[in-house]
VEXKOL-614217 format. One line per field, with one value per residue: x, z, y of N, C-alpha, C, O in turn; residue number from 0. Coordinates in steps of 0.02 Angstrom, whole numbers, plus 32768, in hexadecimal, padded with zeros to 4 digits. Atoms other than C-alpha are relative to their C-alpha. Layout:
<atoms>
n_c1: [X, ...] $
n_c3: [Z, ...] $
n_c2: [Y, ...] $
ca_c1: [X, ...] $
ca_c3: [Z, ...] $
ca_c2: [Y, ...] $
c_c1: [X, ...] $
c_c3: [Z, ...] $
c_c2: [Y, ...] $
o_c1: [X, ...] $
o_c3: [Z, ...] $
o_c2: [Y, ...] $
n: [NUM, ...] $
</atoms>
This chain:
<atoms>
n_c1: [7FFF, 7FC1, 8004, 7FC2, 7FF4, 7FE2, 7FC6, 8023, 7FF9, 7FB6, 7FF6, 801C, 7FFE, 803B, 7FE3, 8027, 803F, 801D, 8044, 8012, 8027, 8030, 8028, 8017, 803A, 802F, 8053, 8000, 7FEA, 8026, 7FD1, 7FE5, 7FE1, 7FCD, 802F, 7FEE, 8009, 7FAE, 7FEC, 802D, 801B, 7FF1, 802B, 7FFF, 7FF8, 801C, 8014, 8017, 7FC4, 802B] $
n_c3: [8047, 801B, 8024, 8020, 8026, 804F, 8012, 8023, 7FC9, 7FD3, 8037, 7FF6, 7FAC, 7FDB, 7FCD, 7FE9, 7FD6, 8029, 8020, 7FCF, 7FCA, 802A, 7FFE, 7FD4, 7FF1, 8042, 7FF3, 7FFE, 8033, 802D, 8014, 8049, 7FF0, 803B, 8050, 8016, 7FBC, 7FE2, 7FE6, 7FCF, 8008, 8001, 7FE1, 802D, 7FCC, 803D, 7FB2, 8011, 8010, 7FBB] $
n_c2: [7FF5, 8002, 7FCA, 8003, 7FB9, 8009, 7FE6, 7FC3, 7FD7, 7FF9, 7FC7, 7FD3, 7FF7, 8014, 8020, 801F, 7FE6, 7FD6, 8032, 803C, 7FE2, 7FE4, 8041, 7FFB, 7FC7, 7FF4, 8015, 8049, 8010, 803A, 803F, 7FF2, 804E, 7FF3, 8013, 8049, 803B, 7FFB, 7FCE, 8003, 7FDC, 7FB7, 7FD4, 7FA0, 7FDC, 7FC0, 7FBC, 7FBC, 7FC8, 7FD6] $
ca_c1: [0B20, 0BC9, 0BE3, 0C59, 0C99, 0CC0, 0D55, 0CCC, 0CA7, 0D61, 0D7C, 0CF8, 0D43, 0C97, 0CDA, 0C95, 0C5C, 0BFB, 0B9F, 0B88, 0B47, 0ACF, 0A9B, 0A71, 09F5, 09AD, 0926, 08F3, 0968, 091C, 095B, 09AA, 09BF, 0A55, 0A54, 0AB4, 0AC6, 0B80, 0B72, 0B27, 0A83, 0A74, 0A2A, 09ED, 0A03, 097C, 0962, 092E, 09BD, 09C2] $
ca_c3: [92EF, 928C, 9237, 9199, 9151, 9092, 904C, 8FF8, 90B2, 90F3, 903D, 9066, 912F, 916E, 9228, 9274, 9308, 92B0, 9249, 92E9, 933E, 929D, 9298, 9337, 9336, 9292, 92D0, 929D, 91F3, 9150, 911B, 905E, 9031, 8FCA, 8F01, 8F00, 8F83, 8FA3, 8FF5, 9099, 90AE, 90BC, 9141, 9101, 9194, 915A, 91FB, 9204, 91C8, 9274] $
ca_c2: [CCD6, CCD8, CD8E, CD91, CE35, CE37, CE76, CF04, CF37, CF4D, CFA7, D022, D03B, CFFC, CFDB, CF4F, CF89, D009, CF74, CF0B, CF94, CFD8, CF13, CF16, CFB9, CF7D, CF08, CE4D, CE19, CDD1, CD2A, CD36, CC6E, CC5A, CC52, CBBE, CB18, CB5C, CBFD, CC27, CC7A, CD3A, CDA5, CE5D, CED5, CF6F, D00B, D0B0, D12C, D199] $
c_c1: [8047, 7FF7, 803A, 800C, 8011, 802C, 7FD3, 7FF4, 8041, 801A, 7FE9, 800D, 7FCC, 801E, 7FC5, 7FDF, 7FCD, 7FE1, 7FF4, 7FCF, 7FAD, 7FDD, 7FD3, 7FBA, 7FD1, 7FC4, 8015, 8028, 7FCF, 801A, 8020, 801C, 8035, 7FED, 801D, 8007, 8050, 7FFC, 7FCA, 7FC3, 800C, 7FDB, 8001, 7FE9, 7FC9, 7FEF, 7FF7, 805E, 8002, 8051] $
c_c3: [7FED, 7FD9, 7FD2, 7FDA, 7FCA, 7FFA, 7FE6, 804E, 801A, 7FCF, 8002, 8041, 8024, 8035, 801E, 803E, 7FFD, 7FEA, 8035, 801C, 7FCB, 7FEE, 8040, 8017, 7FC5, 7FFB, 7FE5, 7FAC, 7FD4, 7FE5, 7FB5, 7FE8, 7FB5, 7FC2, 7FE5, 8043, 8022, 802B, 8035, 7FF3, 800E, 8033, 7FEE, 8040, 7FDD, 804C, 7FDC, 7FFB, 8047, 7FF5] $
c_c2: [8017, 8049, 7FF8, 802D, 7FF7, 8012, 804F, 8029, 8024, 803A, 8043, 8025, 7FF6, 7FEE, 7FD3, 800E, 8035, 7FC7, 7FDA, 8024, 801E, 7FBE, 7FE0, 8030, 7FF3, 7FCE, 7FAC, 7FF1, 7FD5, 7FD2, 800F, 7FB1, 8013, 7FE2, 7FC7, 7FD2, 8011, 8029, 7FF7, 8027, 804B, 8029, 805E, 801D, 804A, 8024, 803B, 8013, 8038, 802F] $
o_c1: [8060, 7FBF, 806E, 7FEB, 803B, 8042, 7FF1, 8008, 803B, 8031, 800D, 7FE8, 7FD2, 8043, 7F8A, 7FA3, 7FB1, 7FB3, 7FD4, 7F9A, 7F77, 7FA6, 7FA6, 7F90, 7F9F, 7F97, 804D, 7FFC, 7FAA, 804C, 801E, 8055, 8033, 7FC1, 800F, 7FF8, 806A, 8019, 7F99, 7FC8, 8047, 7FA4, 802B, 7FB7, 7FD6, 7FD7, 7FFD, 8090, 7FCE, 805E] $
o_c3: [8013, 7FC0, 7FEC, 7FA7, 7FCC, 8033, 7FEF, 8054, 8037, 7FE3, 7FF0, 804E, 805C, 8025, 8022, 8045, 8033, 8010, 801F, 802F, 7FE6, 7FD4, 803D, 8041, 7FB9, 7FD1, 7FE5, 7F84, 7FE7, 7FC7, 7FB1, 7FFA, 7F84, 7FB7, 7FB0, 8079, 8052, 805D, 8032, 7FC0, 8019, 801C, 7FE7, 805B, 7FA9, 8078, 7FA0, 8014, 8054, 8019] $
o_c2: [803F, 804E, 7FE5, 802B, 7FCA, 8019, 8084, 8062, 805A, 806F, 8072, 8055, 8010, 7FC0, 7FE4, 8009, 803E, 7FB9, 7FAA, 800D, 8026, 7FC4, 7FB7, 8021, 8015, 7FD0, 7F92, 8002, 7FA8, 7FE5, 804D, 7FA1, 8038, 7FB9, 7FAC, 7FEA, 7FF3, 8013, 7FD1, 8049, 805B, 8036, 808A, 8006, 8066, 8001, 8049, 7FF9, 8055, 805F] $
n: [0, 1, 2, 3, 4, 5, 6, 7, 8, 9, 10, 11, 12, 13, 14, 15, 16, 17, 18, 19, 20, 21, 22, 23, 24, 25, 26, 27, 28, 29, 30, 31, 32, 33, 34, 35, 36, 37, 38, 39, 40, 41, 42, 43, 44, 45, 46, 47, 48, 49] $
</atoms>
């Protein structure tokens, strides 16, 4: 699976191994189909807060 950071993540210092690793503990992803035929779909990452 391809991961692509936003410019809004990098803005906020979200480090990526920090979201790889909080994507990783957060269980099975829900699809999100995109709202137009251009963009890719979306996976929503949702875990416990620990």
């Amino acid at each position: 699976m391809q991961v692509r950071f936003t410019q809004a993540a990098r803005k906020h210092r979200i480090g990526k191994g920090r979201a790889l690793a909080a994507m990783n503990n957060a269980g099975d992803p829900v699809v999100v189909p995109a709202a137009d035929g251009h963009a890719d779909d979306r996976l929503v990452f949702v875990g416990n807060d620990a």
